[in-house]
C-alpha positions as CSV (number, residue, x, y, z in Angstrom):
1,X,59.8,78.4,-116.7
2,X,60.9,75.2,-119.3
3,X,58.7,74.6,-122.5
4,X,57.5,71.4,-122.9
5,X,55.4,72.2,-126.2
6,X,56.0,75.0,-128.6
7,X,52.7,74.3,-130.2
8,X,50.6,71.5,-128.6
9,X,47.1,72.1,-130.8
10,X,47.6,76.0,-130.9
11,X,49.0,76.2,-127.2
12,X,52.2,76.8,-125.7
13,X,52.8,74.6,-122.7
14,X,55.1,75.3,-119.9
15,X,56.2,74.3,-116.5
16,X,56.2,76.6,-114.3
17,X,57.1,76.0,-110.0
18,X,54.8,73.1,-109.2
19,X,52.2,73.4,-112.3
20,X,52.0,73.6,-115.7
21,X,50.5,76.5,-117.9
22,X,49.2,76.2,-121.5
23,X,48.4,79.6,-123.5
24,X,47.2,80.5,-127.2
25,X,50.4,80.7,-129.8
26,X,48.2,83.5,-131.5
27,X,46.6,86.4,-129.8
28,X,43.6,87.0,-131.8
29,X,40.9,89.5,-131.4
30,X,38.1,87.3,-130.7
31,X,40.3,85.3,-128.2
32,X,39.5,85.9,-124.7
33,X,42.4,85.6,-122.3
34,X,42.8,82.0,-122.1
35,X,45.0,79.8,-120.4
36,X,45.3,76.4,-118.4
37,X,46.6,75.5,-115.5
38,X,47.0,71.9,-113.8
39,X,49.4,70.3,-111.2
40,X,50.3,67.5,-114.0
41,X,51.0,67.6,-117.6
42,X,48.6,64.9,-119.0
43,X,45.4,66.9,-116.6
44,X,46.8,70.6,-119.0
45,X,46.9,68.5,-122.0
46,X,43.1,66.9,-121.6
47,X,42.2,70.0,-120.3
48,X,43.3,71.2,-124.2
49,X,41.9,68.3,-126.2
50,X,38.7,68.9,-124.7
51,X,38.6,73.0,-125.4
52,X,39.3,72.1,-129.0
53,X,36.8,69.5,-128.9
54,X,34.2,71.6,-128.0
């Protein structure tokens, strides 16, 4: 597992095997387990952007 981003809009991104994996930096209460996961970086990163959009 390499980091890419320590805190990409709240998330932690990694690469993991073949995909990468974003997750919350904070575990709060009200957060439901969430967490991403594309084949490519940029698709995890919109996938983000969009969350927080919303």
């Amino acid at each position: 597992m390499r980091t890419i981003y320590e805190n990409y809009r709240g998330f932690k991104v990694f690469q993991q095997t073949n995909s990468y994996v974003a997750i919350p930096n904070k575990t709060d209460d009200d957060n439901q387990d969430i967490m991403f996961r594309q084949w490519q970086l940029i698709e995890v990163l919109n996938t983000i952007d969009a969350y927080i959009e919303n």
